[in-house]
C-alpha positions as CSV (number, residue, x, y, z in Angstrom):
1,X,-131.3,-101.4,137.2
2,X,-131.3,-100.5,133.8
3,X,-132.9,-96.6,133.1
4,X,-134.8,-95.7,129.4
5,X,-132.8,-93.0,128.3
6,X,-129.3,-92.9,126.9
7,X,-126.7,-93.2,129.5
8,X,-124.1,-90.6,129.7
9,X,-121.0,-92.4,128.7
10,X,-117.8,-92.6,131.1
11,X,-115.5,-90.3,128.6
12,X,-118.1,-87.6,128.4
13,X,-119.1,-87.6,131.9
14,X,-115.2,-86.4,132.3
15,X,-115.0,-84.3,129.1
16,X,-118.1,-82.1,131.4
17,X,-116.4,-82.1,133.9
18,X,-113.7,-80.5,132.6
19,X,-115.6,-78.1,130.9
20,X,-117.3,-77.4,134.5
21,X,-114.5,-76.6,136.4
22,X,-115.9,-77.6,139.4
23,X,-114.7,-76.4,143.0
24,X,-114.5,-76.7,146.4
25,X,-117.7,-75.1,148.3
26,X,-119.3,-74.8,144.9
27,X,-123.2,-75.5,144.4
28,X,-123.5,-78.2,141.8
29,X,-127.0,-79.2,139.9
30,X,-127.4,-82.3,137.9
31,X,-130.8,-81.7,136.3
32,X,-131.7,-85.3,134.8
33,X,-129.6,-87.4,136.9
34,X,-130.6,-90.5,136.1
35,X,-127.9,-93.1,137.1
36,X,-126.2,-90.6,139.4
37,X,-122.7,-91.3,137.2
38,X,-122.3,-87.6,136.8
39,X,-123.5,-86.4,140.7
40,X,-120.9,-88.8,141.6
41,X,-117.6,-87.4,139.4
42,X,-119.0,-84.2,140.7
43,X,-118.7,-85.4,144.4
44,X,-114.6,-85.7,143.6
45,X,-115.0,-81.9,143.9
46,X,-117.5,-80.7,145.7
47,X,-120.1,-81.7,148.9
48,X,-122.9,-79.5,147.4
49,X,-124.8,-81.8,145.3
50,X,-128.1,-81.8,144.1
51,X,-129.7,-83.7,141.5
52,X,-133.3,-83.6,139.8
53,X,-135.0,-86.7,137.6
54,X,-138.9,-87.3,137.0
55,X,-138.4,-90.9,137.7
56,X,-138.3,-92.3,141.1
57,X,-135.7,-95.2,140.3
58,X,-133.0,-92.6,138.7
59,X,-133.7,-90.6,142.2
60,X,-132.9,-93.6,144.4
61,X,-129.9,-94.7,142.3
62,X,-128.3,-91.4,142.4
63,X,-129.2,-91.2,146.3
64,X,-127.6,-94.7,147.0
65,X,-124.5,-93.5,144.5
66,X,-123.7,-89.9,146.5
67,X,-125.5,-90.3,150.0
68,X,-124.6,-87.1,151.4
69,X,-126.3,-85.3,148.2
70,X,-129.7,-83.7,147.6
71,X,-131.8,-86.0,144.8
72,X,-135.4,-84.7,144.3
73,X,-138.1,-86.0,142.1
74,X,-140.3,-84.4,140.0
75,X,-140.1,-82.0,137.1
76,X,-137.3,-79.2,136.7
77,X,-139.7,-76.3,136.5
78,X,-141.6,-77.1,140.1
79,X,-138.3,-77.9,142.3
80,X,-136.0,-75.7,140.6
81,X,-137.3,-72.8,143.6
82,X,-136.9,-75.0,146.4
83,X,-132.9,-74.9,145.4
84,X,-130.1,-73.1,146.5
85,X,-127.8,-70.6,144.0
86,X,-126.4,-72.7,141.2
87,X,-122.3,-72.8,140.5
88,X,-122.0,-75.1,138.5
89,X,-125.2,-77.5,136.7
90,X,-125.4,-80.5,134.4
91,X,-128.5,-81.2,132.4
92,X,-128.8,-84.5,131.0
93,X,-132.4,-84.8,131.2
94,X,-134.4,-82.2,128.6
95,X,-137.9,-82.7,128.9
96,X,-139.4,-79.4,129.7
97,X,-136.4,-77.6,129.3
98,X,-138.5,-74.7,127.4
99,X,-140.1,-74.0,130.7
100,X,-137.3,-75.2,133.5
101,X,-134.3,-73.1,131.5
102,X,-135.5,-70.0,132.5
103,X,-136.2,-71.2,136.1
104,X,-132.8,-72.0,135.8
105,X,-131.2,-68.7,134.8
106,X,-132.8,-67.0,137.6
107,X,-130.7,-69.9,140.2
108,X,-127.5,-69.6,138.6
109,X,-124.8,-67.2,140.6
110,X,-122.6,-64.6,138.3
111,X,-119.7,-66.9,136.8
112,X,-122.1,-70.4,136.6
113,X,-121.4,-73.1,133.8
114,X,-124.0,-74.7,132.7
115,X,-122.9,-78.2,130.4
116,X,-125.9,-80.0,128.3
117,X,-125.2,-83.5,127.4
118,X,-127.6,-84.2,124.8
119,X,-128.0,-87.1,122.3
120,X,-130.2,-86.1,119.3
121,X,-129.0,-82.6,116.8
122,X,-132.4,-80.9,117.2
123,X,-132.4,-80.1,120.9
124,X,-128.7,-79.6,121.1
125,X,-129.6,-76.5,118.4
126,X,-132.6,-75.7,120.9
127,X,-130.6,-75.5,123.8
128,X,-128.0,-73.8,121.9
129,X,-130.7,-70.9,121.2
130,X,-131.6,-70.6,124.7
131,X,-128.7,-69.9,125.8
132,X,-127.4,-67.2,123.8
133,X,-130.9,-66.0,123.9
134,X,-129.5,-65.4,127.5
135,X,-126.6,-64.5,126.6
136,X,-124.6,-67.3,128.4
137,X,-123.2,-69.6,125.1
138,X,-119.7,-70.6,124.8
139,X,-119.8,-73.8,122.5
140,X,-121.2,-76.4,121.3
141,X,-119.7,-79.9,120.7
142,X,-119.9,-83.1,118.9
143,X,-117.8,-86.0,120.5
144,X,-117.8,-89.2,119.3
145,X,-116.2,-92.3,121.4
146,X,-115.4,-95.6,119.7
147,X,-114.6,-98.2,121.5
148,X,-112.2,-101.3,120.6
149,X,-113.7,-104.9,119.9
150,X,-111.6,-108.3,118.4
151,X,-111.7,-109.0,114.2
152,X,-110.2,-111.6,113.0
153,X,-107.1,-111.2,115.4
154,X,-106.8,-107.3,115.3
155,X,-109.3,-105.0,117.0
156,X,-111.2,-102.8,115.0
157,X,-113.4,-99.9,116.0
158,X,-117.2,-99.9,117.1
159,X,-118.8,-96.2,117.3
160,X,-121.2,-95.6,120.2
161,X,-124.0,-92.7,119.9
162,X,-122.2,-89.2,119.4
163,X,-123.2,-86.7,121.7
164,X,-123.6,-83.2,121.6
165,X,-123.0,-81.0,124.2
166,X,-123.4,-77.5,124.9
167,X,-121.6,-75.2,127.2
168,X,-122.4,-72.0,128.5
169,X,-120.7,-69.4,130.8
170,X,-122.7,-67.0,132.7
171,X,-120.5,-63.2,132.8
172,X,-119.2,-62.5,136.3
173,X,-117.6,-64.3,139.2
174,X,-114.6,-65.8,140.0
């Protein structure tokens, strides 16, 4: 099943993860998590998963990708209660993220990273702002992938969408 949306791509699915540094026992959110790619890299090191998506076909798809997670659907702001302490989050889905990113702050434990995968310039810079408005940014990112096609018996190059993502580090903790 194909999702609207722009798919996080393989490479910077593992790019966040190493900028996550997740472990062991940690709580991990995946706010957005559409096809469930990045709940399942996540699963490699950690049981505690829990993803959020407005759409009811990105909720089963994630489900049927990483069974022994927690997938809920609805909107950020209205489940982000309902959650346990945050480690470690993902957000790949930004609609509403004026009112869920506070929400959010107030779940995250001392030492949380939070990654933002995020396609277009203009909410990359507004998700930037909020989080050193919170005093919890580290960087922000452009990565582009290109990805090898046949040309007249070489290969040239075909760029996919760049991304942006943001990172941000919460003081305390490990």
């Amino acid at each position: 099943m194909k999702l609207p949306g722009t798919a996080t791509q393989p490479e910077n699915v593992m790019i966040a993860m190493g900028k996550l540094e997740i472990r062991r026992g940690m709580t991990f959110l995946d706010i957005g998590c559409g096809s469930g790619a990045v709940s399942l890299a996540a699963s490699r090191f950690t049981d505690r998963i829990f993803g959020i998506d407005r759409r009811a076909e990105a909720v089963e798809i994630s489900r049927a990708k990483v069974p022994e997670g927690t997938f809920l659907c609805g909107e950020a702001d209205g489940l982000l209660a309902e959650l346990p302490k945050v480690d470690r989050c993902f957000i790949g889905g930004t609609r509403g993220i004026d009112s869920f990113f506070p929400l959010l702050m107030e779940r995250l434990s001392p030492g949380s990273v939070v990654v933002a995968d995020l396609a277009r310039i203009g909410i990359a810079s507004k998700v930037a702002g909020l989080m050193k408005e919170e005093g919890i940014f580290e960087e922000l990112l452009q990565i582009g992938i290109s990805r090898g096609y046949d040309l007249a018996g070489d290969i040239a190059l075909r760029p996919a969408n760049p991304i942006f993502m943001v990172v941000g580090r919460c003081a305390g903790g490990l």
